[in-house]
C-alpha positions as CSV (number, residue, x, y, z in Angstrom):
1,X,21.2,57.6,132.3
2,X,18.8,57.9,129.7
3,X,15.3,58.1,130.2
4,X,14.2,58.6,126.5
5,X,14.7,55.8,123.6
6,X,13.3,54.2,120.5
7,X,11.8,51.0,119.5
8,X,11.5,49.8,116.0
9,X,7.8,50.4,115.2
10,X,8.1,48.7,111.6
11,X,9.5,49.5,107.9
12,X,8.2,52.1,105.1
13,X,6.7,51.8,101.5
14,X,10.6,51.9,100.7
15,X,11.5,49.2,103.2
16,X,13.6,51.2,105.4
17,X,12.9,51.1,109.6
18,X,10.3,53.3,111.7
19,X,11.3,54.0,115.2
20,X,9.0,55.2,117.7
21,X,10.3,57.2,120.9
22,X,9.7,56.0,124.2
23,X,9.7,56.9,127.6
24,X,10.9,54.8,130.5
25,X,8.5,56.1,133.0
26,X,5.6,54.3,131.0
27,X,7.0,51.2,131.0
28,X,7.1,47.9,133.1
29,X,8.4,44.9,133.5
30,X,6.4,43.1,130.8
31,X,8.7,44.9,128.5
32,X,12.3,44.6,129.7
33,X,12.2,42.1,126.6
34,X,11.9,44.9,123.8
35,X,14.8,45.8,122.3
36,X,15.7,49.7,122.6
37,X,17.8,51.9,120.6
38,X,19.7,55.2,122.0
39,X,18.3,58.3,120.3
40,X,21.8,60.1,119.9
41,X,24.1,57.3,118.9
42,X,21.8,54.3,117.9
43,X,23.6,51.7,120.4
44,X,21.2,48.8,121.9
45,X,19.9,49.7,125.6
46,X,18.0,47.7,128.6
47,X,14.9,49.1,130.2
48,X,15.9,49.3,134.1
49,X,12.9,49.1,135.8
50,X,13.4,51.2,139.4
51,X,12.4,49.6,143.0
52,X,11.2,53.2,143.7
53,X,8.7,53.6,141.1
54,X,8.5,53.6,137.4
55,X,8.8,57.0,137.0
56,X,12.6,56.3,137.7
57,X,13.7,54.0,135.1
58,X,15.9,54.3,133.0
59,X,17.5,52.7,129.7
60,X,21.1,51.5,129.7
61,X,24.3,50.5,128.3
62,X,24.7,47.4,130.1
63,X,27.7,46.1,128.5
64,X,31.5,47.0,127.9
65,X,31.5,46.8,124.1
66,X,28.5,48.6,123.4
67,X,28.9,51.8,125.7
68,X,27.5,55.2,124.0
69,X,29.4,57.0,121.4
70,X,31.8,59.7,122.3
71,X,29.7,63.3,123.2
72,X,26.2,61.5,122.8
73,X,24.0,63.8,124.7
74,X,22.2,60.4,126.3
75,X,25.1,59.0,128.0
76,X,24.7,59.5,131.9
77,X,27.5,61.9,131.4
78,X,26.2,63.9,128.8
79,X,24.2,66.8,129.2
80,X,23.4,70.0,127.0
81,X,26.2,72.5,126.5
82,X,25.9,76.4,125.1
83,X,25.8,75.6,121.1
84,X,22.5,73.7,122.1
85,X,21.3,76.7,124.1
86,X,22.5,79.0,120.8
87,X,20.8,76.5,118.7
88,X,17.4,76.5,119.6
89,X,14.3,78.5,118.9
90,X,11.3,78.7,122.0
91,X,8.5,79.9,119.6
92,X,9.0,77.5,116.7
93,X,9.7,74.7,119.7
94,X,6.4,75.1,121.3
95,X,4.1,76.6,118.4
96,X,5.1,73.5,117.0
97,X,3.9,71.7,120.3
98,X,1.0,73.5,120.3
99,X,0.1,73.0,116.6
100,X,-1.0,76.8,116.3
101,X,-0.3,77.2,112.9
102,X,3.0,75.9,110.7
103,X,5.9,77.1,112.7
104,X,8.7,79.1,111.0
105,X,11.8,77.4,111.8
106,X,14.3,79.6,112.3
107,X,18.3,78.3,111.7
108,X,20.1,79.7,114.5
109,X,23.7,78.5,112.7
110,X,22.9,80.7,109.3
111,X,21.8,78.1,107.5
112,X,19.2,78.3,104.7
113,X,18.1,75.0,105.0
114,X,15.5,75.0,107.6
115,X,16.3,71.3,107.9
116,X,19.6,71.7,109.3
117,X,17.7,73.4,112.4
118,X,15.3,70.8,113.2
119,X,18.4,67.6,113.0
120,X,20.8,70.0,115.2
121,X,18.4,70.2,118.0
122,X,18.3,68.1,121.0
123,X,15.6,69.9,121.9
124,X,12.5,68.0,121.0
125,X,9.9,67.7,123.7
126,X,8.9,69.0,127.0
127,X,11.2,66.1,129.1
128,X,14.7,67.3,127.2
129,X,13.1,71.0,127.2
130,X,12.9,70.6,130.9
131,X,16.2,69.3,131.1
132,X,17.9,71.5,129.6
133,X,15.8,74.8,131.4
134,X,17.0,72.9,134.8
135,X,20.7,72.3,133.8
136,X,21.1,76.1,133.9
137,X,20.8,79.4,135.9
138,X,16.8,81.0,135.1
139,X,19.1,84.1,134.2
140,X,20.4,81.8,131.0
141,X,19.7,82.3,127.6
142,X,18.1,79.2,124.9
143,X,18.6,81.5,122.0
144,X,17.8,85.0,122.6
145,X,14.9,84.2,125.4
146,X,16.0,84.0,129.7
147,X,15.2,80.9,130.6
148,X,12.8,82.5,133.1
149,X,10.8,84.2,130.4
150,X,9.7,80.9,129.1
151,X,10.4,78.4,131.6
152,X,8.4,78.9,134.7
153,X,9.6,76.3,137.9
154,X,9.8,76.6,141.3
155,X,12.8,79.2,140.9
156,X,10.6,81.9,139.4
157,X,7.8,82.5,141.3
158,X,7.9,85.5,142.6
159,X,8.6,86.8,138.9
160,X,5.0,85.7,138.6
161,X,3.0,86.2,141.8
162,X,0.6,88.4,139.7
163,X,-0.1,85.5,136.8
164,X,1.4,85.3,133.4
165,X,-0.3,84.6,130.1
166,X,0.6,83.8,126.5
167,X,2.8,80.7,125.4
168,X,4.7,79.2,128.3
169,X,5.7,76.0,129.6
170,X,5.0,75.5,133.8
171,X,5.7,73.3,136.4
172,X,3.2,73.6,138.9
173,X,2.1,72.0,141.5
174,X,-0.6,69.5,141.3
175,X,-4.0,71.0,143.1
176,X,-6.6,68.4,142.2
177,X,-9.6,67.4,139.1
178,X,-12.5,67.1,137.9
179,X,-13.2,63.9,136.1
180,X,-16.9,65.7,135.1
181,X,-14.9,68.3,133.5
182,X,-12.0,66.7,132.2
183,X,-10.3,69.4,134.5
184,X,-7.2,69.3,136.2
185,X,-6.3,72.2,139.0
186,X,-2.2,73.1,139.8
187,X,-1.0,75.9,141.7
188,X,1.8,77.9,140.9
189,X,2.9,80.9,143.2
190,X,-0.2,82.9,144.8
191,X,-2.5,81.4,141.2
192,X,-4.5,79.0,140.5
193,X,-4.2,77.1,137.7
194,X,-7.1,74.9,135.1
195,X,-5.6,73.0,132.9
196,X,-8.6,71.5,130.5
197,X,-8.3,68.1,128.6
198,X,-10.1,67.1,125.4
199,X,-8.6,64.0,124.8
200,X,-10.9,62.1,127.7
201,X,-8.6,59.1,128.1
202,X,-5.8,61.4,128.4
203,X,-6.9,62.7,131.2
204,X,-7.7,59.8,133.1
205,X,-4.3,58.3,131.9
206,X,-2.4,61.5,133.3
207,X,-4.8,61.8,136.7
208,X,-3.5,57.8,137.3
209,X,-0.1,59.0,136.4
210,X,-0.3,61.2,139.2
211,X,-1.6,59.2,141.7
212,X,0.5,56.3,141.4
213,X,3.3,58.5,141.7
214,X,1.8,60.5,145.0
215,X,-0.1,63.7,144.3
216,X,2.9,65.6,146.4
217,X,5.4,64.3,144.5
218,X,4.0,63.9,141.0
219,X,6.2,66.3,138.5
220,X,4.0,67.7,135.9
221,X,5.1,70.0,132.9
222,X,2.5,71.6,130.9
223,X,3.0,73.8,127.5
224,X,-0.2,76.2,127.1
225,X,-1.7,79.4,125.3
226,X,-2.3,80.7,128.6
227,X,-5.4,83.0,129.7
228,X,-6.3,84.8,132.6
229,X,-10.1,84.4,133.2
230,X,-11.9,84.7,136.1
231,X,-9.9,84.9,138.6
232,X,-7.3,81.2,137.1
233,X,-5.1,81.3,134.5
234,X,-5.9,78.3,132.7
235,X,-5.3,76.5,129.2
236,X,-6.2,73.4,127.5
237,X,-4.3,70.1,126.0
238,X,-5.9,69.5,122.9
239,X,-2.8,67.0,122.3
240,X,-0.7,65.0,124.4
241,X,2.8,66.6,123.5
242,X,1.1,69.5,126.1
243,X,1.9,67.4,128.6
244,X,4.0,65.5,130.4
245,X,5.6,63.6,133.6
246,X,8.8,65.2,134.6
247,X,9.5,63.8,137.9
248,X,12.6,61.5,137.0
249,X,14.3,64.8,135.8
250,X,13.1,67.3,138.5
251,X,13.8,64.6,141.6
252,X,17.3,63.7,139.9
């Protein structure tokens, strides 16, 4: 099922409607009366709030004559197949993320319009990044990239028992804070990892995040510029695209 939708945030200077995505995992049950939109096909959906936690709701199709469009990718039987893997671009995805500088989009289908690229892409933040990267091998391709190259999860670690560096997105393992700091510690392999915050609230927002969930079970994605100074590899979230819970797709 889905665990991403939108909600009609209001209309334009030219009258027509702004949606705003939403996740299910940071919703509750004061808003099961909001009405939600599929991303893919645009059919209504119900927040289904989880007895095990928020972090596994999920939005739905409740009813028989409004099921999701044929080959939507948020049906609970969709998924990501190879044209969505050929059809994607890692640096202008997370450069983009990372607000580095203005990405050059790249259209994987020959296109000149660099348009065509960014409406053809499931691929849009670091939950459907990490569901696609988990869907197949680490030996797969996005692109021209291995998954492994840019993905790093609990099936590459020994690639990386010395570090790594540069632009990457990780799944680590959460190792605690510092609320002085606005510094958050992971693990991942034999390293230790900081992961700095300058959005204050942020921090405190994701530390409670974590938490609630269990600090054991809580699963964290970061995307990073990723250095190697004394002695941790660290990065910071200067926005909150960085970052993000993944534990509804990881404990699938």
């Amino acid at each position: 099922m889905a665990t991403t939708a939108q909600v009609i945030k209001g209309k334009d200077t030219k009258n027509e409607i702004i949606y705003e995505e939403v996740n299910a995992y940071d919703l509750n049950d004061n808003h099961r009366n909001k009405t939600y939109y599929c991303i893919g096909c645009g059919i209504k959906l119900t927040l289904v709030i989880s007895s095990k936690g928020r972090e596994y709701n999920t939005f739905s199709a409740r009813f028989k004559d409004n099921q999701h469009k044929d080959g939507c990718e948020y049906d609970k039987s969709g998924g990501y197949n190879d044209k969505d893997r050929e059809n994607f671009n890692f640096d202008s995805f997370i450069e983009n993320i990372l607000k580095i500088n203005n990405p050059i989009k790249r259209n994987i289908s020959n296109s000149t319009n660099n348009d065509d690229y960014d409406r053809t892409n499931k691929i849009t933040n670091l939950r459907s990044f990490t569901e696609i990267c988990r869907q197949y091998s680490p030996n797969s391709c996005l692109d021209d990239m291995l998954i492994r190259d840019c993905f790093l999860d609990g099936r590459v670690f020994n690639d990386y028992l010395d570090g790594f560096q540069g632009q990457k997105v990780v799944l680590p393992f959460f190792n605690g804070y510092s609320s002085r700091e606005k510094l958050m510690f992971f693990k991942y392999g034999d390293r230790e990892l900081k992961v700095y915050f300058k959005d204050k609230d942020y921090f405190f927002k994701m530390k409670s995040e974590i938490f609630e969930i269990g600090k054991n079970k809580a699963k964290i994605v970061i995307a990073g510029e990723w250095k190697d100074k004394d002695g941790f590899i660290e990065t910071t979230v200067n926005k909150r695209r960085q970052i993000a819970n993944v534990t509804s797709i990881i404990n699938a």
